[in-house]
C-alpha positions as CSV (number, residue, x, y, z in Angstrom):
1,X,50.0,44.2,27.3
2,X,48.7,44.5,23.6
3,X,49.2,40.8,23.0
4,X,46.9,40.2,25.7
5,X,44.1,42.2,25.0
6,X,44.0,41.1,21.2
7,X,44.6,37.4,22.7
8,X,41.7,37.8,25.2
9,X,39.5,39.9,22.3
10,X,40.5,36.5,20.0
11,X,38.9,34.0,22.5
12,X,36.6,36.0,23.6
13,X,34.8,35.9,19.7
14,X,35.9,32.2,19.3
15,X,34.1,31.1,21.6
16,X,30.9,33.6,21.2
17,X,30.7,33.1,17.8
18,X,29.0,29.9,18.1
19,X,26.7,31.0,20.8
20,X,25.9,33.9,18.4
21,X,25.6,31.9,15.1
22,X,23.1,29.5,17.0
23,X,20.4,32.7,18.4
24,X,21.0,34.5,14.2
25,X,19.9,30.9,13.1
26,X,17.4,30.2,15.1
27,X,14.8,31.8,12.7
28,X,16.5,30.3,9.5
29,X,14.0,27.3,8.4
30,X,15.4,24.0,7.8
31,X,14.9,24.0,4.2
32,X,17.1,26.9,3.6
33,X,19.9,25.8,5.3
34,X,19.4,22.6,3.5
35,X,19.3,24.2,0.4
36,X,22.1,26.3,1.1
37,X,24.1,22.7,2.5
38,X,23.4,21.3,-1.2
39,X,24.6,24.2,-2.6
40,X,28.0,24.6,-1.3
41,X,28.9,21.1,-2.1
42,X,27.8,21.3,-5.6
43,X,30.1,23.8,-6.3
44,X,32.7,21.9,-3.8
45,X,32.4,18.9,-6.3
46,X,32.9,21.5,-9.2
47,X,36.1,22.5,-7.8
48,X,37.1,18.7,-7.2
49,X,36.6,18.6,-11.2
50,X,38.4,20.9,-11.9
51,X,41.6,19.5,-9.9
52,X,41.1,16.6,-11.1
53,X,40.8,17.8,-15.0
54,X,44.4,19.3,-14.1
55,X,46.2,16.4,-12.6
56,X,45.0,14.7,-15.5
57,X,45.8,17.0,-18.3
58,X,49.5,16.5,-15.7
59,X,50.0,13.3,-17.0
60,X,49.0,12.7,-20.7
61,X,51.3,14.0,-23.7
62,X,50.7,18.2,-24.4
63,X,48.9,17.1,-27.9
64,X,46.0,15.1,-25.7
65,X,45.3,17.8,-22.7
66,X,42.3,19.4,-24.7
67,X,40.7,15.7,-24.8
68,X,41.0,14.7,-21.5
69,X,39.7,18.0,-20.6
70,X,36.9,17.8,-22.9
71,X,36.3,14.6,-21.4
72,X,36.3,15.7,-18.0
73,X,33.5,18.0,-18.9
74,X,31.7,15.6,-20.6
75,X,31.5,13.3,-17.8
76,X,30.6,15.8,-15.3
77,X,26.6,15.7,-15.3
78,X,26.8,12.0,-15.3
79,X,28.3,12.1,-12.0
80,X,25.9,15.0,-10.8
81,X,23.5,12.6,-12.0
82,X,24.4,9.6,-10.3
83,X,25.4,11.1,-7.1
84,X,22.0,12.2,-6.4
């Protein structure tokens, strides 16, 4: 019986969470949502880096991993600069 009400209270917010999200947005102006968009894959692309400055710093010698990292962050607002 109490699988089936938390089951039912599950669906029941999957699918009105949409329905909700679209009437709370509904005043939001493009632009912010835009803005917030941009946002949120700026600092996706920041994470990305930083993966990437690890599988990096992975595979060269333990004497090199401060200069690949210090490339990595070197090269990272030339990409940000280039993506745009």
């Amino acid at each position: 019986m109490k699988k089936n009400v938390i089951g039912i209270a599950l669906l029941t917010a999957l699918f009105a969470g949409p329905a909700a999200a679209q009437q709370a947005s509904s005043g939001v102006s493009p632009f912010v949502m835009n803005t917030l968009f941009i946002v949120f894959c700026g600092v996706l692309v920041m994470w990305m880096t930083a993966g990437f400055a690890m599988i990096e710093a992975g595979f060269v010698r333990g004497k090199n991993v401060i200069n690949q990292c210090a490339k990595n962050i070197g090269l990272l607002p030339s990409h940000q600069r280039h993506s745009s």
